[in-house]
MIVOPA-559566 format. One record per residue: z, y negated, x of N, C-alpha, C in turn. Coordinates in nm, 2 decimals. Layout:
BEGIN
npz = Z&npy = Y&npx = X&capz = Z&capy = Y&capx = X&cpz = Z&cpy = Y&cpx = X
...
END
This chain:
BEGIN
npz = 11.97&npy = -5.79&npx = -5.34&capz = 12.05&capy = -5.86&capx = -5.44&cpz = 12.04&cpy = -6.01&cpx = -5.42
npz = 12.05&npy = -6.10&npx = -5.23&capz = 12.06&capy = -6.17&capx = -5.24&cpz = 11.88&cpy = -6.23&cpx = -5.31
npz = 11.80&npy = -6.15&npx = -5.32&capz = 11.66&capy = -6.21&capx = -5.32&cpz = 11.67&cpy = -6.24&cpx = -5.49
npz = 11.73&npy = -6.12&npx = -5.56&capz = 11.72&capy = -6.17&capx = -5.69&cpz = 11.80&cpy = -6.30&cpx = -5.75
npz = 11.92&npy = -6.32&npx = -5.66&capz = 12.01&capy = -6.43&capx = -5.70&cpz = 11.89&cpy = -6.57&cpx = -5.69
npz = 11.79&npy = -6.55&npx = -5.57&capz = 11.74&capy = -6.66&capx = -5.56&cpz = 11.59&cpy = -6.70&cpx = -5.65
npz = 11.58&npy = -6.58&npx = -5.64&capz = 11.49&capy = -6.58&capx = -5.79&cpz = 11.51&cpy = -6.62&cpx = -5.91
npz = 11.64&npy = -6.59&npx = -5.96&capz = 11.70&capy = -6.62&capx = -6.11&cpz = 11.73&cpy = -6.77&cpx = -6.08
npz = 11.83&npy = -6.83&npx = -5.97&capz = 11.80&capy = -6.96&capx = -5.95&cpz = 11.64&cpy = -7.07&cpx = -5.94
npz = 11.55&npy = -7.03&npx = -5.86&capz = 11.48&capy = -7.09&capx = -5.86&cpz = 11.41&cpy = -7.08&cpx = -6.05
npz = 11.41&npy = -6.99&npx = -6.11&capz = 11.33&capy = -6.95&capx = -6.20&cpz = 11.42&cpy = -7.08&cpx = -6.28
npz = 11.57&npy = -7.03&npx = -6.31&capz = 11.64&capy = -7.15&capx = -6.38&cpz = 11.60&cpy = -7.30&cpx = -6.38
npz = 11.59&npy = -7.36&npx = -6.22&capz = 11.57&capy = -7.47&capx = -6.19&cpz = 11.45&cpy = -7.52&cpx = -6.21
npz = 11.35&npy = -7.46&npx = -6.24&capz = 11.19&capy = -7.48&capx = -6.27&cpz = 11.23&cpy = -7.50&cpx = -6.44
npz = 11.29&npy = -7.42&npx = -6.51&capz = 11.33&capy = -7.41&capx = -6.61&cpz = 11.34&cpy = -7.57&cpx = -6.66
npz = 11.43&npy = -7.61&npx = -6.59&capz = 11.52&capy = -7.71&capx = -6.63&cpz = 11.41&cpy = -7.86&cpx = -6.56
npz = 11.35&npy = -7.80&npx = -6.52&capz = 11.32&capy = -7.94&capx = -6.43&cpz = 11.15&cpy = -7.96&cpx = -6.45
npz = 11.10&npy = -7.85&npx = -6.56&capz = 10.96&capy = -7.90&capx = -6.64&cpz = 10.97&cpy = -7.96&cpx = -6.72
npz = 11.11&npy = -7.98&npx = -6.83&capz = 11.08&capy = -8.07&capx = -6.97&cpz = 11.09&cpy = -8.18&cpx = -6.90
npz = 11.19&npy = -8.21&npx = -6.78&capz = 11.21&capy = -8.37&capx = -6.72&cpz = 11.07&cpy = -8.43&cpx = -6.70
npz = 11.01&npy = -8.32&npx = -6.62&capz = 10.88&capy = -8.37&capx = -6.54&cpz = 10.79&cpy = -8.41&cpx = -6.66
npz = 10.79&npy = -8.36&npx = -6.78&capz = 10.68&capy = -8.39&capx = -6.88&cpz = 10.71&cpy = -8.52&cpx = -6.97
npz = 10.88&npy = -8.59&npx = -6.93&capz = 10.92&capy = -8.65&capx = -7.03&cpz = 10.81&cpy = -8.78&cpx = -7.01
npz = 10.75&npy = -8.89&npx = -7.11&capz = 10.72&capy = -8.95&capx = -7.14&cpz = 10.78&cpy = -9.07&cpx = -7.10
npz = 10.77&npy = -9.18&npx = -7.05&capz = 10.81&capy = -9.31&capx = -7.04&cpz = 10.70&cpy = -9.40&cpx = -7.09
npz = 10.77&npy = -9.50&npx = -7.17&capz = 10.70&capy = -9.63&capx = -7.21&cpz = 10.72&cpy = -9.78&cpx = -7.13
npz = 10.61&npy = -9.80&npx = -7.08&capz = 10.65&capy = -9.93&capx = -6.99&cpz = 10.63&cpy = -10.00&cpx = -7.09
npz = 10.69&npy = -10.17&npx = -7.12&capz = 10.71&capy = -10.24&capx = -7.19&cpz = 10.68&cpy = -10.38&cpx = -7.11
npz = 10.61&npy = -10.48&npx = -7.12&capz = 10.63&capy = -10.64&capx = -7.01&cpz = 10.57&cpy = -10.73&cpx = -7.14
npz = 10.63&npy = -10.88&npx = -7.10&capz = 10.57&capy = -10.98&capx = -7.20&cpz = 10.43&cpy = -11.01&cpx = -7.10
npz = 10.36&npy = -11.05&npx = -7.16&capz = 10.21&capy = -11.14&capx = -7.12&cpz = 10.32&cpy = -11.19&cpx = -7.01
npz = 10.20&npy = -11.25&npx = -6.92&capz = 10.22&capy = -11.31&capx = -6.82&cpz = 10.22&cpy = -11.48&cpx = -6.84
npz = 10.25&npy = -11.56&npx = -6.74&capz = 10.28&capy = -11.75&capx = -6.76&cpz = 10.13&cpy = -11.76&cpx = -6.81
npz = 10.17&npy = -11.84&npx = -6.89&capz = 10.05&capy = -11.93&capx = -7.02&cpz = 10.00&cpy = -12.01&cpx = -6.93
npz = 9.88&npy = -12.03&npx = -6.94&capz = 9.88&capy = -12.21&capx = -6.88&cpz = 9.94&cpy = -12.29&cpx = -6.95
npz = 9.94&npy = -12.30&npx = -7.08&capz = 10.02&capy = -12.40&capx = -7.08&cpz = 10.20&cpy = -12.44&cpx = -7.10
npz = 10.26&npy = -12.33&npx = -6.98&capz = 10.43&capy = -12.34&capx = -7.00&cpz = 10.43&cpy = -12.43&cpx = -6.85
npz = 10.48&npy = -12.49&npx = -6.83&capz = 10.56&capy = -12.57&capx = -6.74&cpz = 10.69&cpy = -12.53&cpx = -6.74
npz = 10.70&npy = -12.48&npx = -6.57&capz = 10.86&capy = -12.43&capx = -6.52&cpz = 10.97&cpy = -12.49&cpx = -6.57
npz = 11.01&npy = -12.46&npx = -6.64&capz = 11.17&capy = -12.53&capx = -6.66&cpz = 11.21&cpy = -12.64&cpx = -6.81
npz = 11.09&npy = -12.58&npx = -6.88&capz = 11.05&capy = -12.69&capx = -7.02&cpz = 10.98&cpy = -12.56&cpx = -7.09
npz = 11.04&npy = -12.60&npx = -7.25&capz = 10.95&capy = -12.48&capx = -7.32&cpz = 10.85&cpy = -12.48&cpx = -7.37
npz = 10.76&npy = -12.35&npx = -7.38&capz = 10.62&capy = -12.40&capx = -7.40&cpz = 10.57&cpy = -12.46&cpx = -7.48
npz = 10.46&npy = -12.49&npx = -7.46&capz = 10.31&capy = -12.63&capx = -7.58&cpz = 10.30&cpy = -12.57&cpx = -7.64
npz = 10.33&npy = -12.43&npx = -7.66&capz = 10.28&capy = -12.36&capx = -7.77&cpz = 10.13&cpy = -12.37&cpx = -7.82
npz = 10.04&npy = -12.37&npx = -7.72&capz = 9.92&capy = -12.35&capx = -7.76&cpz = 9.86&cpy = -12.27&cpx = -7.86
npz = 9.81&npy = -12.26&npx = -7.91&capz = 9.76&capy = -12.15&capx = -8.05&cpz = 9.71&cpy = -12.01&cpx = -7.97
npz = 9.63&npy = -12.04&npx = -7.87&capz = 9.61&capy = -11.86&capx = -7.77&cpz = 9.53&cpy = -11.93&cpx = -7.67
npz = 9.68&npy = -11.99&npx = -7.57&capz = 9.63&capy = -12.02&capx = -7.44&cpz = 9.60&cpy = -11.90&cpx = -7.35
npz = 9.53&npy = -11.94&npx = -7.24&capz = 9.48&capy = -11.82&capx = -7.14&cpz = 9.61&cpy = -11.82&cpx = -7.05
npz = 9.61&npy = -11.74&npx = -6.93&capz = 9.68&capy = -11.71&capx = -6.82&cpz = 9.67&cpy = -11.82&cpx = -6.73
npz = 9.81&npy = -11.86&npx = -6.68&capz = 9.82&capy = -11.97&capx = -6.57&cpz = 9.74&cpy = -11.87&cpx = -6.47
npz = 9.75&npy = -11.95&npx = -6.37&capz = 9.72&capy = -11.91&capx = -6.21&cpz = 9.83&cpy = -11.80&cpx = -6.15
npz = 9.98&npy = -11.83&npx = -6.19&capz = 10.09&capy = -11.77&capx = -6.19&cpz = 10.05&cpy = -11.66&cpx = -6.27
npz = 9.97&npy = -11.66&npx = -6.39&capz = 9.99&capy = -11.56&capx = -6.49&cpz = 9.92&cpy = -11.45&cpx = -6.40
npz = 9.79&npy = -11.49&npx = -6.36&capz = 9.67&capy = -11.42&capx = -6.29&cpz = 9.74&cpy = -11.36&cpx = -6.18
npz = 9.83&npy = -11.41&npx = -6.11&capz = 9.89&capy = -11.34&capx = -6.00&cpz = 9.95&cpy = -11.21&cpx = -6.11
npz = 10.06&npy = -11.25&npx = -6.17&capz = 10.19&capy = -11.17&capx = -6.18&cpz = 10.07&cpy = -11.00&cpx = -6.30
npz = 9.99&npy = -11.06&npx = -6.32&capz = 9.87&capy = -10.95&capx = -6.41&cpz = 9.81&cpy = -10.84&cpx = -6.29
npz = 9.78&npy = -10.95&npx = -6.19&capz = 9.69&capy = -10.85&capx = -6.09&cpz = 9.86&cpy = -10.74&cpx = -6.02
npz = 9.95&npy = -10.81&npx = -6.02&capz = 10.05&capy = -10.75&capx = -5.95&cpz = 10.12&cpy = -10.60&cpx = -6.07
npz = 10.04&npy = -10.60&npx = -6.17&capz = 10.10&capy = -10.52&capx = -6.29&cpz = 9.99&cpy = -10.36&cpx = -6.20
npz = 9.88&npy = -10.38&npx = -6.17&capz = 9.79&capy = -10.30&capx = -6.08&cpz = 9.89&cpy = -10.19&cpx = -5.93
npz = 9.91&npy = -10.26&npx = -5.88&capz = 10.02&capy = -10.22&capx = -5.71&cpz = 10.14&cpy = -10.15&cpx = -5.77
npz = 10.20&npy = -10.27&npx = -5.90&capz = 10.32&capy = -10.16&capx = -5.96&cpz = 10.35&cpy = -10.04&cpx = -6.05
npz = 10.18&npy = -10.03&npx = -6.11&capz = 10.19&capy = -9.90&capx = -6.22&cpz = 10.05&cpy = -9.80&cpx = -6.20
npz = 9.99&npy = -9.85&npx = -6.07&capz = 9.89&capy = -9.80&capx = -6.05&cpz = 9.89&cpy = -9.59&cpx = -6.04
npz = 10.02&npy = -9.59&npx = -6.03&capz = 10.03&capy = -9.43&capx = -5.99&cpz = 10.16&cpy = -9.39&cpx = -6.11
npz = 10.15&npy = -9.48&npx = -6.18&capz = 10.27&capy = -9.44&capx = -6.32&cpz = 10.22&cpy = -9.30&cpx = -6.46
npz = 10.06&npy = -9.30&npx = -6.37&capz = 10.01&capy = -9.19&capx = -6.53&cpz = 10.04&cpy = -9.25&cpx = -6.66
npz = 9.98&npy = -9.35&npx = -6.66&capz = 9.94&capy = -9.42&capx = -6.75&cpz = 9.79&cpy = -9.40&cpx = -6.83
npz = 9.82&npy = -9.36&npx = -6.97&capz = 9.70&capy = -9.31&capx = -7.05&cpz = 9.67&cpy = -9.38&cpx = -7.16
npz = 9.72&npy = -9.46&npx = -7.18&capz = 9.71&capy = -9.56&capx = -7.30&cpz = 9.79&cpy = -9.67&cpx = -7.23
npz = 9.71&npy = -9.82&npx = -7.33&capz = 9.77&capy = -9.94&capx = -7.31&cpz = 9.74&cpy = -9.99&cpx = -7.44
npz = 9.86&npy = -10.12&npx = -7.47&capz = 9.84&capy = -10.16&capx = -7.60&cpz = 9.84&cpy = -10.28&cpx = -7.59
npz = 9.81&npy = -10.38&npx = -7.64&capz = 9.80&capy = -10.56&capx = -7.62&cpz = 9.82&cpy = -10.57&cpx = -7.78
npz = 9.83&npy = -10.70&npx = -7.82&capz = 9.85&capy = -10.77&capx = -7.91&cpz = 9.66&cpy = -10.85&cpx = -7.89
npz = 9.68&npy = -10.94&npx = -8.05&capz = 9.53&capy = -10.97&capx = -8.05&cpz = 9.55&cpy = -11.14&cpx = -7.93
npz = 9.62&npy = -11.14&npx = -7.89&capz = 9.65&capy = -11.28&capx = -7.84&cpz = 9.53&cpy = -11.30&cpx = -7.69
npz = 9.51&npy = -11.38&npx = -7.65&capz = 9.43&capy = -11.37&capx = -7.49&cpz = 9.52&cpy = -11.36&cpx = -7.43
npz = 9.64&npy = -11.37&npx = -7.39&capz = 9.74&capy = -11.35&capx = -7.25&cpz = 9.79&cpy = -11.23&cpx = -7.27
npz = 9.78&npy = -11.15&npx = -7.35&capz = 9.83&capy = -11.01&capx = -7.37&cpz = 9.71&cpy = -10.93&cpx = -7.31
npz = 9.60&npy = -11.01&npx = -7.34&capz = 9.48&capy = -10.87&capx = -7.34&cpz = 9.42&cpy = -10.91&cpx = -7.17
npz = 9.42&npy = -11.07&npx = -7.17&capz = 9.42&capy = -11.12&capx = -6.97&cpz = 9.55&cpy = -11.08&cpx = -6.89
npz = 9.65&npy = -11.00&npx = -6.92&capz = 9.77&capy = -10.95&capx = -6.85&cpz = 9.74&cpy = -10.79&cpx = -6.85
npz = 9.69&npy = -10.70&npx = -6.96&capz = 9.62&capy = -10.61&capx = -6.90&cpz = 9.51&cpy = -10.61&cpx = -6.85
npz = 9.45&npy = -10.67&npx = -6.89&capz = 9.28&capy = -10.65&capx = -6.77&cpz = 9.31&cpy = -10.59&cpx = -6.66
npz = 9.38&npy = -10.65&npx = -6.56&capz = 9.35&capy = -10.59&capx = -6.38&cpz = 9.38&cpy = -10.47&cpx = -6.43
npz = 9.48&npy = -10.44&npx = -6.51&capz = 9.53&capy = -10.27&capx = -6.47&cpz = 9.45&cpy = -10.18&cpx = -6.54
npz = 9.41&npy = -10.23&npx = -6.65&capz = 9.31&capy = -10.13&capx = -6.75&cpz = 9.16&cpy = -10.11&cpx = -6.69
npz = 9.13&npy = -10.18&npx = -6.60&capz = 9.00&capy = -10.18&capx = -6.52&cpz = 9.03&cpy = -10.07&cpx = -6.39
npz = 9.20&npy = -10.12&npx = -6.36&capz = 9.20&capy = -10.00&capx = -6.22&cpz = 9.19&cpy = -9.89&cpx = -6.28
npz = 9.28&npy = -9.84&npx = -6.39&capz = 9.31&capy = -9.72&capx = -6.44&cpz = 9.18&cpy = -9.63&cpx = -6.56
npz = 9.06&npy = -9.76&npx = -6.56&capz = 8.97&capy = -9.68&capx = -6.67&cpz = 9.01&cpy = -9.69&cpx = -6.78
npz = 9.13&npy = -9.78&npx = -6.82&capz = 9.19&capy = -9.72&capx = -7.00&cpz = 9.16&cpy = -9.82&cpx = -7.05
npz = 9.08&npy = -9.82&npx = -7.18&capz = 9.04&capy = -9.97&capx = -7.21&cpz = 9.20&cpy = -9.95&cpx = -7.37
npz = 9.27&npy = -10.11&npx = -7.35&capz = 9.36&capy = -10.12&capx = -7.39&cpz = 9.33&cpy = -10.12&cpx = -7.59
npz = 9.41&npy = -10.09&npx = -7.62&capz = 9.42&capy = -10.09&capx = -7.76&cpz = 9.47&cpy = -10.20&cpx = -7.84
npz = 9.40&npy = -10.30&npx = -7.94&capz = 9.47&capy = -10.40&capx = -7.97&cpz = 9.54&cpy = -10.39&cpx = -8.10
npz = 9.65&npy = -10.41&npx = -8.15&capz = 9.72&capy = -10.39&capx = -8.24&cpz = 9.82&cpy = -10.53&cpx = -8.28
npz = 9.80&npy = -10.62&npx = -8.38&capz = 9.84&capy = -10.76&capx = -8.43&cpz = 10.00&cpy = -10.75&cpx = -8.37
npz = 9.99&npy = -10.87&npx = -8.34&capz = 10.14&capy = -10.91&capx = -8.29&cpz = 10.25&cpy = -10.88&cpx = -8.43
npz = 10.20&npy = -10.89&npx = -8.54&capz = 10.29&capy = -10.89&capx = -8.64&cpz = 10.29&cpy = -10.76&cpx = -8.72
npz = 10.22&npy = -10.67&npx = -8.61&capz = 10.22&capy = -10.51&capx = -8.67&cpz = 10.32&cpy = -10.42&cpx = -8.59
npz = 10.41&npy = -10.51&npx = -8.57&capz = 10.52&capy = -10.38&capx = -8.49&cpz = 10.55&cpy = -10.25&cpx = -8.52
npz = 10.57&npy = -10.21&npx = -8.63&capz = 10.58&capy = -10.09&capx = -8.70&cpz = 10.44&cpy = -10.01&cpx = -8.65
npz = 10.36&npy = -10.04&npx = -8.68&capz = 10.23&capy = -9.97&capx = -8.66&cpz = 10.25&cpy = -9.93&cpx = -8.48
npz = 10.26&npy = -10.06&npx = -8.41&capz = 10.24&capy = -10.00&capx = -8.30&cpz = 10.37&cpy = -9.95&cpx = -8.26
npz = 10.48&npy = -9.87&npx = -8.27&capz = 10.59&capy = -9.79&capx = -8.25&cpz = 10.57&cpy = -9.69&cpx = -8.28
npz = 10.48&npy = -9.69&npx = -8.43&capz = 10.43&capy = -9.57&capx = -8.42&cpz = 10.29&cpy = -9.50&cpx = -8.34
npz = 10.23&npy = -9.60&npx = -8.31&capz = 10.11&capy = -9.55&capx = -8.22&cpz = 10.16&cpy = -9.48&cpx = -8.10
npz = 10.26&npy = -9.59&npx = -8.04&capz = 10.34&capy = -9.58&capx = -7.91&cpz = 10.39&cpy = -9.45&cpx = -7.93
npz = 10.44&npy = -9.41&npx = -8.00&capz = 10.58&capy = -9.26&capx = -8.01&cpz = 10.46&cpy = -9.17&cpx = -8.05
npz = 10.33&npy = -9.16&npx = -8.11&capz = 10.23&capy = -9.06&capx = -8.10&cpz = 10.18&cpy = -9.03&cpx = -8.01
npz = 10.16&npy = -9.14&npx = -7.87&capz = 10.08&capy = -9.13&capx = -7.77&cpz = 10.12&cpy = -9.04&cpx = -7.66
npz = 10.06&npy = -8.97&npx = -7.63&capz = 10.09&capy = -8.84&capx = -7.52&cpz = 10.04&cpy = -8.90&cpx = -7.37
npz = 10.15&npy = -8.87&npx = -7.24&capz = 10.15&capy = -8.94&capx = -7.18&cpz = 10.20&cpy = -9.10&cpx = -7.15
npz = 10.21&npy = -9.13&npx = -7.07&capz = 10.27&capy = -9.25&capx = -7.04&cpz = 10.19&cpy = -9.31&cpx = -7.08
npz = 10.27&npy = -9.46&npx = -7.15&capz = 10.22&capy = -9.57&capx = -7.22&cpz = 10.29&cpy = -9.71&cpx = -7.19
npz = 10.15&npy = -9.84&npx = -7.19&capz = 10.22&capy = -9.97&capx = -7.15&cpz = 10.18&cpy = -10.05&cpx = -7.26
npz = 10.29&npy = -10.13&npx = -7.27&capz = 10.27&capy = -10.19&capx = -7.41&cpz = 10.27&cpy = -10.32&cpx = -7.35
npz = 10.19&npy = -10.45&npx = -7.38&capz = 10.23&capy = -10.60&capx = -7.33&cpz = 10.20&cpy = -10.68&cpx = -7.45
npz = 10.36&npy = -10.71&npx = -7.48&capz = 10.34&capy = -10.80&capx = -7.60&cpz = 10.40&cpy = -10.95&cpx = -7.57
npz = 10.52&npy = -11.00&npx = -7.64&capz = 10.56&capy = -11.13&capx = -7.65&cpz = 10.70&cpy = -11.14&cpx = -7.63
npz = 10.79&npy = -11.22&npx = -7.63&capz = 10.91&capy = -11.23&capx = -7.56&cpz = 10.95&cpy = -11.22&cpx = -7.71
npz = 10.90&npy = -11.19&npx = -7.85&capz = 10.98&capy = -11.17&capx = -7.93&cpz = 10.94&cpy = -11.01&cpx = -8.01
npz = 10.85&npy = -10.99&npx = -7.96&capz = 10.81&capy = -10.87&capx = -7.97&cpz = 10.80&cpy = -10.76&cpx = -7.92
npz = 10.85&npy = -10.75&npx = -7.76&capz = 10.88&capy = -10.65&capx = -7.70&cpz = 11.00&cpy = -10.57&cpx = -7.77
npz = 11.11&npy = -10.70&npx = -7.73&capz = 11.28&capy = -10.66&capx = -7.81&cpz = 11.24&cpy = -10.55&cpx = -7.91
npz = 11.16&npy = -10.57&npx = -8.03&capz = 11.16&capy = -10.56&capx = -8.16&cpz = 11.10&cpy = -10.40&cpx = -8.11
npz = 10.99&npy = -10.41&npx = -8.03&capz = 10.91&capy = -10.28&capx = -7.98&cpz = 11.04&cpy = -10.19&cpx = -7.92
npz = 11.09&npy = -10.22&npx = -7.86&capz = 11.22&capy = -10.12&capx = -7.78&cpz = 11.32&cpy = -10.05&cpx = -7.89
npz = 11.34&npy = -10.19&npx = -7.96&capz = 11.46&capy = -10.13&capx = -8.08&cpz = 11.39&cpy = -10.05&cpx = -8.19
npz = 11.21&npy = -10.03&npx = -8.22&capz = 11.18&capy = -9.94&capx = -8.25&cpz = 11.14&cpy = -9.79&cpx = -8.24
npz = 11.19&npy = -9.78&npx = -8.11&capz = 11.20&capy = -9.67&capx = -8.00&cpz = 11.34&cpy = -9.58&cpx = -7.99
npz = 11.38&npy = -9.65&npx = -8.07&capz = 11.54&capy = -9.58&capx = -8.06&cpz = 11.64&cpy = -9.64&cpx = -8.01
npz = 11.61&npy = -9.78&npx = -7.90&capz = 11.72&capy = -9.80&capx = -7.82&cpz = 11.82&cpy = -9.92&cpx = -7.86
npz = 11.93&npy = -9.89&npx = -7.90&capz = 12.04&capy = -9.98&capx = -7.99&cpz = 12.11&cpy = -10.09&cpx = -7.89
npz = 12.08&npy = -10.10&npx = -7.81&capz = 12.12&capy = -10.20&capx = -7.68&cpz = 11.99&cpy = -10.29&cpx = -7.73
npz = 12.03&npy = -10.42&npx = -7.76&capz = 11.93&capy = -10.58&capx = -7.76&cpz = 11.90&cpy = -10.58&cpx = -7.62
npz = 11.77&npy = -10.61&npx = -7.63&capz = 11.68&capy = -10.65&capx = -7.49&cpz = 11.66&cpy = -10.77&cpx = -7.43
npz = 11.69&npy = -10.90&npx = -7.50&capz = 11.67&capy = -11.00&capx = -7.51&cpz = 11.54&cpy = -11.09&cpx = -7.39
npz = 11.50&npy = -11.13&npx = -7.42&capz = 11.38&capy = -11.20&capx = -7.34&cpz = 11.42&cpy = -11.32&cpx = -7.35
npz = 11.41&npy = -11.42&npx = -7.22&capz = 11.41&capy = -11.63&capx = -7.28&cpz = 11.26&cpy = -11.63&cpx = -7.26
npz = 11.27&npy = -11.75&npx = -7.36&capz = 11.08&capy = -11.84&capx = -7.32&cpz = 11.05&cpy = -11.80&cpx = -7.19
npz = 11.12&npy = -11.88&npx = -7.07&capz = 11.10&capy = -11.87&capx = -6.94&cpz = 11.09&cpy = -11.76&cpx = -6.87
npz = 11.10&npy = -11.63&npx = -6.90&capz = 11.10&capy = -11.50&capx = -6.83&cpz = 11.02&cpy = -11.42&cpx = -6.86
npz = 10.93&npy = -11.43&npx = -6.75&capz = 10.82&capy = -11.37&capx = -6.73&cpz = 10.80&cpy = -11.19&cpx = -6.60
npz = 10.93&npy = -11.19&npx = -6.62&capz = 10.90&capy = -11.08&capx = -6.49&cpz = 10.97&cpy = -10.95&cpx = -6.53
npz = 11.02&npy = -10.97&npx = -6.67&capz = 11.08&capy = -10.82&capx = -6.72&cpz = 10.96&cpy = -10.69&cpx = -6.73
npz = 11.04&npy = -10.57&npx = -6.66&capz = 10.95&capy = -10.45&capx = -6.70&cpz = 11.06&cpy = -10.36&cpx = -6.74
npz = 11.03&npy = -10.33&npx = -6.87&capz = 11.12&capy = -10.24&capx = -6.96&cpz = 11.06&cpy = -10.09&cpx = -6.95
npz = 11.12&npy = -9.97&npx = -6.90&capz = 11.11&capy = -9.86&capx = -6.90&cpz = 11.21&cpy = -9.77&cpx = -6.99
npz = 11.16&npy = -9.74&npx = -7.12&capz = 11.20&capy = -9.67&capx = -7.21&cpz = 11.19&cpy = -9.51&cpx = -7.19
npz = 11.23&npy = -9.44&npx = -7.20&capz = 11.25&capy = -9.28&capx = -7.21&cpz = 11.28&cpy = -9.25&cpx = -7.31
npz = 11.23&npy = -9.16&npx = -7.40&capz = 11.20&capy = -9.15&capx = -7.55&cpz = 11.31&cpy = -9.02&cpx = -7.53
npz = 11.35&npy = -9.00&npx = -7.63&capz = 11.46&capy = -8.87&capx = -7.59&cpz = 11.54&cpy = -8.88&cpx = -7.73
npz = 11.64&npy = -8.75&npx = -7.76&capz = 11.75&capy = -8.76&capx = -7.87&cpz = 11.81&cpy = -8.89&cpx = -7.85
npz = 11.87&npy = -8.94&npx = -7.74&capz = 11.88&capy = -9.03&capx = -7.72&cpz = 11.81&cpy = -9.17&cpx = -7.66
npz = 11.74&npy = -9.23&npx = -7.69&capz = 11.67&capy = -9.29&capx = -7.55&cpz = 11.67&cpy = -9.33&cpx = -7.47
npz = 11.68&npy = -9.40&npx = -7.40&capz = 11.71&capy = -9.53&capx = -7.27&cpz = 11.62&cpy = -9.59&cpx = -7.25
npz = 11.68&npy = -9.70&npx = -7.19&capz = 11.57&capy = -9.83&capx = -7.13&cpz = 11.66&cpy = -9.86&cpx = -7.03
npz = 11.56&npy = -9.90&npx = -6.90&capz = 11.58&capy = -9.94&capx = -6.79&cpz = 11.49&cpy = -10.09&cpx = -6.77
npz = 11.57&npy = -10.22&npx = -6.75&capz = 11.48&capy = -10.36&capx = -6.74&cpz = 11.49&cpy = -10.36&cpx = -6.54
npz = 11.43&npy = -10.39&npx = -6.48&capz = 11.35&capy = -10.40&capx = -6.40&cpz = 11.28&cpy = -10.56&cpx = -6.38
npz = 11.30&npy = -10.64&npx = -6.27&capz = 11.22&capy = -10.73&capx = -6.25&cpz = 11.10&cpy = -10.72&cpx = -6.16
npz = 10.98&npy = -10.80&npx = -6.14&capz = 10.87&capy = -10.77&capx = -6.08&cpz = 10.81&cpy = -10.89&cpx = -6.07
npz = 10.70&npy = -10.95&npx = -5.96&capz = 10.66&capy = -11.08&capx = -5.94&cpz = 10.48&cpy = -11.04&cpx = -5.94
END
């Protein structure tokens, strides 16, 4: 009797504990420092500046933090700091990133919510927000110019969630 009680338990708890394991998460980060932002002043707004030195760190550091996230898709914007902030990771991981226009949000929420398996998206400090709130999650995400270290972890669900997270 006690062997079946622990059978119907374990069998339950496998039960319950495969849809978790299979759930989907979406990482979310802006590009990394522009060259041309200076700390504490808003950017030059360059037309499609490359990656500071800072940028190049905080890009290679996206590698050590999502290296074991099962990650199967990546999406950039057509910008160069979007697509030089995934490089290091898309080279560890073998996934060559997918570009989809900064001004195609729609499109890519839907790409995002088709994609099987975990997915990272790196867009813009005004376009992540807009990416999250098309994911389901009713909480504003807000980004400043200056903040470069958000990683937004979405969980797609009846309900969804996001988890913000900082990282260097």
């Amino acid at each position: 009797m006690r062997i079946v009680r622990t059978l119907v338990l374990l069998f339950i708890v496998a039960a319950i504990a495969r849809p978790a394991l299979a759930q989907q998460s979406i990482f979310l980060v802006r590009h990394a420092e522009r060259a041309d932002s200076v700390p504490g002043q808003p950017p030059a707004m360059a037309s499609d500046p490359d990656l500071s030195e800072a940028g190049r760190a905080r890009a290679q550091s996206l590698v050590s933090l999502l290296k074991d996230a099962g990650i199967t898709a990546i999406y950039t914007t057509e910008y160069k700091r979007t697509r030089q902030t995934a490089e290091p990771i898309a080279v560890a991981l073998g996934v060559s990133p997918t570009v989809i226009k900064g001004s195609e949000t729609a499109r890519l929420v839907k790409e995002v919510a088709a994609s099987k398996g975990n997915v990272l998206v790196i867009g813009h400090s005004n376009t992540i927000p807009e990416v999250i709130k098309g994911l389901g999650v009713t909480t504003p995400q807000p980004i400043k110019d200056e903040e470069y270290d958000n990683l937004f972890i979405v969980t797609p669900g009846q309900v969804p969630s996001v988890i913000r997270l900082h990282f260097k």
